[in-house]
C-alpha positions in Angstrom: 14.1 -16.1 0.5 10.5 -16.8 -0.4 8.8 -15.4 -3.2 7.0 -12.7 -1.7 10.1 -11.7 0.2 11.5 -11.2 -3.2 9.1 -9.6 -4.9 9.0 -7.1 -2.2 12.3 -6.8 -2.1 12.2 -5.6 -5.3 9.3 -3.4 -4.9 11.9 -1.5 -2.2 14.1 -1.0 -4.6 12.3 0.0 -7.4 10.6 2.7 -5.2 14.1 3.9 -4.2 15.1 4.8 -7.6 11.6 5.7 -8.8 11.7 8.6 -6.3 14.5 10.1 -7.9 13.4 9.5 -11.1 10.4 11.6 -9.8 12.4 14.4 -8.7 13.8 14.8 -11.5 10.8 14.5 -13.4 9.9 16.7 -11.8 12.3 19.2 -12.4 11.6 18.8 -16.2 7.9 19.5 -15.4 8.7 23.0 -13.9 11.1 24.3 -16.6 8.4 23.0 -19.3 5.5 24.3 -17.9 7.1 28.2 -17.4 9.2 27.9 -20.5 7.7 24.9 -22.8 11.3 23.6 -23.4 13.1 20.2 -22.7 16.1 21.3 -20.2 18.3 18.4 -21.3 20.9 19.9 -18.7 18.0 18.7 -15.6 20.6 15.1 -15.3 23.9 17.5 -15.4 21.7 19.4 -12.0 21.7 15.8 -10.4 25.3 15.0 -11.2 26.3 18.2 -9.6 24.6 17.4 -6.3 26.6 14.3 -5.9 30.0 16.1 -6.8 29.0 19.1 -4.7 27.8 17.4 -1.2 30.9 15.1 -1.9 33.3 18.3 -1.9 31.2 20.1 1.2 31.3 17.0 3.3 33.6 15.0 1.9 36.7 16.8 1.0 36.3 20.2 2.9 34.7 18.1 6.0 31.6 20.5 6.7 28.8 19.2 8.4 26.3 17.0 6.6 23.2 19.3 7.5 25.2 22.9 6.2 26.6 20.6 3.3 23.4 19.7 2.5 21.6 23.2 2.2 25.1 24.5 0.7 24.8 21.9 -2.3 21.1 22.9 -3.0 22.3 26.8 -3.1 25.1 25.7 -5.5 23.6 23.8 -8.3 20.2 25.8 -7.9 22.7 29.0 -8.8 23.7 26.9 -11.3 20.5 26.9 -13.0 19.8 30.3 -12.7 23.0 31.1 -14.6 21.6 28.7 -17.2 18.7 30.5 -17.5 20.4 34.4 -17.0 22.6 33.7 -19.5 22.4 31.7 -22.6 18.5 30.7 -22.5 17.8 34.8 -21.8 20.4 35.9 -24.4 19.2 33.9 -27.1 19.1 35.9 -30.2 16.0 33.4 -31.3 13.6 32.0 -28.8 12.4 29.4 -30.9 11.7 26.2 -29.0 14.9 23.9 -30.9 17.3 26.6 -31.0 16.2 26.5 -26.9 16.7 23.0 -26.1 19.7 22.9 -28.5 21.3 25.3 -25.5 20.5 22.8 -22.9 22.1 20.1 -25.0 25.0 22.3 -25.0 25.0 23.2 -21.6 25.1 19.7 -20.5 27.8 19.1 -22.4 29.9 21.7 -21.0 28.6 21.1 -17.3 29.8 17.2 -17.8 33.1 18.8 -19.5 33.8 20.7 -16.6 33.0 18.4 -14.3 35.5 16.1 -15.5 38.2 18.3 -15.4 37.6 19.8 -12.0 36.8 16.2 -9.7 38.4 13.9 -12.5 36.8 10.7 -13.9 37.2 8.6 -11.1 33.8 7.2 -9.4 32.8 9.1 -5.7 30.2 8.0 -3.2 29.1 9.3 -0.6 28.7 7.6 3.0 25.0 6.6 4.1 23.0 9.4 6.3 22.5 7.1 9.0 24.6 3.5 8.8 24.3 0.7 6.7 22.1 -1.4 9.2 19.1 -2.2 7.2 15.3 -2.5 8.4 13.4 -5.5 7.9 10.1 -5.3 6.8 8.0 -8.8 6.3 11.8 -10.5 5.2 13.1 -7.9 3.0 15.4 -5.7 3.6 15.4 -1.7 3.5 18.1 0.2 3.9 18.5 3.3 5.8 19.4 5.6 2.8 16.3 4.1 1.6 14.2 5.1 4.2 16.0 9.1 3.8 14.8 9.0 0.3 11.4 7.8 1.1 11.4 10.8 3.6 13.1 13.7 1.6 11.0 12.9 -1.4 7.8 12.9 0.3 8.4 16.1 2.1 9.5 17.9 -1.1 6.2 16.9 -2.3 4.2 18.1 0.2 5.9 20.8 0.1 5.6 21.8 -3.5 1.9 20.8 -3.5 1.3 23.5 -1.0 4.2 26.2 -2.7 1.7 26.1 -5.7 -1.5 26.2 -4.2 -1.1 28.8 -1.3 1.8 31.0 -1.9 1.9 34.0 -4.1 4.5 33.2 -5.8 3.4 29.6 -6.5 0.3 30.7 -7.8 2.1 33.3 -10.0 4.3 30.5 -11.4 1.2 28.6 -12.6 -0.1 31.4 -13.9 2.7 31.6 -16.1 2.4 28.2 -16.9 -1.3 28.7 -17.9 -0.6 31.8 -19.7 2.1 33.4 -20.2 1.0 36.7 -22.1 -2.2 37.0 -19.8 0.5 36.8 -17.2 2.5 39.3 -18.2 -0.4 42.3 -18.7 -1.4 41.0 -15.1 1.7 41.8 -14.3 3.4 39.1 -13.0 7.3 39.4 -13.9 7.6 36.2 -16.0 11.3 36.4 -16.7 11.7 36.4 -12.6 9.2 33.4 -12.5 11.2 31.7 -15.5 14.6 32.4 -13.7 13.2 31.1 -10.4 11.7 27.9 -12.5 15.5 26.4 -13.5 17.0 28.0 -9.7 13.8 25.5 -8.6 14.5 22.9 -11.1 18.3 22.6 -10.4 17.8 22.3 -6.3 15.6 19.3 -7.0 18.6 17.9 -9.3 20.8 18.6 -6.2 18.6 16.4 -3.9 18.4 13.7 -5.7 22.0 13.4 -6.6 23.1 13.9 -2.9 20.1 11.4 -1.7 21.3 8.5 -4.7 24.5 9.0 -4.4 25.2 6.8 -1.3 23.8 4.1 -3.4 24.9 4.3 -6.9 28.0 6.6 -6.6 28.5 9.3 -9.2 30.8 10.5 -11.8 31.1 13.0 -14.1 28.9 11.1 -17.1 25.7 9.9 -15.0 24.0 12.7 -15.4 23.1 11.6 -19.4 21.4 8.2 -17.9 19.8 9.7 -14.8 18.6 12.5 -17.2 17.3 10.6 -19.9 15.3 8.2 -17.4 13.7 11.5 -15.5 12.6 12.0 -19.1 11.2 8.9 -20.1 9.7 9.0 -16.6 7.9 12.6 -16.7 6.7 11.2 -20.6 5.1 8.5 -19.2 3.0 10.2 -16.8 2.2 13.0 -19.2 5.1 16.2 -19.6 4.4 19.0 -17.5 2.0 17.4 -15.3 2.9 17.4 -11.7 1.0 14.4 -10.6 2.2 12.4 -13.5 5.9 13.0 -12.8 5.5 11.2 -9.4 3.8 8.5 -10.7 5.7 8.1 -13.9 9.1 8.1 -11.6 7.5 5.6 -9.2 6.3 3.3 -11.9 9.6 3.5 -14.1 11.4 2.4 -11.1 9.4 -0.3 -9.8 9.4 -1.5 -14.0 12.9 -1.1 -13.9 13.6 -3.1 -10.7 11.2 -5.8 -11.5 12.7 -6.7 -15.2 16.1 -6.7 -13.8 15.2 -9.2 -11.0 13.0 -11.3 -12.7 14.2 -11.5 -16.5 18.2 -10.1 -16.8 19.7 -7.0 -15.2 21.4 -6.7 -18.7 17.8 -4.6 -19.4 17.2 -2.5 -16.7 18.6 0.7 -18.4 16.2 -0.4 -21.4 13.0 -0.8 -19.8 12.9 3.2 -19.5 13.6 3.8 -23.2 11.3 0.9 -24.3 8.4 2.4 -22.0 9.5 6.2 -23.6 9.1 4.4 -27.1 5.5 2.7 -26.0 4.2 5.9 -24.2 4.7 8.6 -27.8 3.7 5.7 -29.9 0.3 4.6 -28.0 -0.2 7.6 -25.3 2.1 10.9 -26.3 0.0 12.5 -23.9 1.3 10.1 -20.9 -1.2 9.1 -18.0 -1.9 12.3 -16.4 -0.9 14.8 -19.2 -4.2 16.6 -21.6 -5.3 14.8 -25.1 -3.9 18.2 -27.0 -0.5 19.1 -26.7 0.1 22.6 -26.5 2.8 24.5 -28.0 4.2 27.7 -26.7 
């Protein structure tokens, strides 16, 4: 294998996992933007994806399509509960006392978790074979190629939710302003529910799509989590744009220093790149100079 062979192969690679580190960056995005916390429980939404489509398709034998939709229902109900119950219930709606709940929800997601499919690793089977694609020497593989796809799509797809639909438009105007929102009367605890329903479907895809590839357990949603993180800091928190990017770049970064220097630091190129981005750039590439505080 040539050089350029290599480096593309791991620009594949990096671009697989960068896409679902954009998804869940972007799930972060959408609860910060209609809530202005850090939903810490956003990798616990991915981890349930996996352990979800593994039960639908792999244990009760459903088909993959129905298994599919049927995962996304589940662990976006999940979020909603999150958000009915102890984020609405809160005696105190200060910002900590908020993302202290997440913390604790995550906790308890991964507790159950453990107890209900055990602490053995799952995987999934690919979508479509194991036969990869060649392109210019390198090879993609199929479940690749699905997350390419999916994640593309969902972007599309979001881009036009917010700018055309009603409801899109009502969700950034909470995100712009919430009390202006409310006296224009826009129901912003329905908008805030539907926010973490939203954000936990996008978990759910990217844990069914990554799966295949990684497998899953109870405990990978603290790594996937904390790298959707560093990746929506790095293109600028709550900025749509920037989560896509920042997932993208983390990936290809991550892929990159594991081929070329040690593996041994893949999982610390996105906490050295969190550290760089608040110490030189808090506001990320794509996020405002002024930090606003809701």
């Amino acid at each position: 294998m040539n050089v350029f062979t290599q480096l593309l192969q791991f620009l594949f690679s990096g671009l697989t996992t960068g896409s679902i580190y954009a998804l869940i960056a972007i799930g972060f995005s959408i609860i910060q933007n209609a809530t202005g916390i850090v939903n810490f429980a956003q990798g616990e939404f991915v981890m349930l994806g996996g352990m979800f489509m593994i039960t639908f398709f792999g244990f009760l034998k459903l088909p993959m399509v129905l298994a599919f939709f049927l995962t996304v229902a589940s662990v976006a109900l999940v979020g909603c509960l999150l958000e009915r119950g102890p984020i609405r219930h809160s005696r105190s709606k200060e910002v900590l006392i908020l993302v202290m709940i997440t913390i604790g929800a995550s906790i308890f997601m991964k507790g159950l978790s453990m107890m209900v499919w055990g602490k053995d690793t799952l995987t999934l089977p690919s979508f479509s074979g194991d036969t990869p694609t060649i392109i210019f020497g390198a090879a993609v593989m199929p479940q690749s190629l699905w997350i390419f796809g999916i994640t593309i799509v969902i972007v599309v797809a979001l881009h036009l939710f917010f700018k055309r639909s009603l409801l899109g438009k009502a969700l950034r105007a909470v995100a712009a302003n919430r009390k202006t929102a409310m006296l224009a009367g826009i129901p912003v605890h329905r908008m805030v529910l539907f926010s973490f329903g939203l954000s936990g479907a996008l978990g759910a895809v990217g844990g069914i799509l990554i799966t295949p590839i990684t497998t899953t357990s109870f405990n990978v949603g603290l790594i996937l989590g904390l790298k959707g993180f560093s990746a929506a800091i790095l293109g600028g928190y709550g900025s749509m744009p920037g989560a896509i990017v920042g997932g993208l770049l983390l990936g290809v970064l991550e892929s990159f220093s594991a081929g070329l220097i040690s593996s041994q630091f893949k999982n610390a190129v996105a906490f050295l790149v969190l550290l760089l981005v608040l110490f030189f750039k808090p506001s990320g590439l794509f996020g405002t100079k002024h930090l606003r505080r809701v």
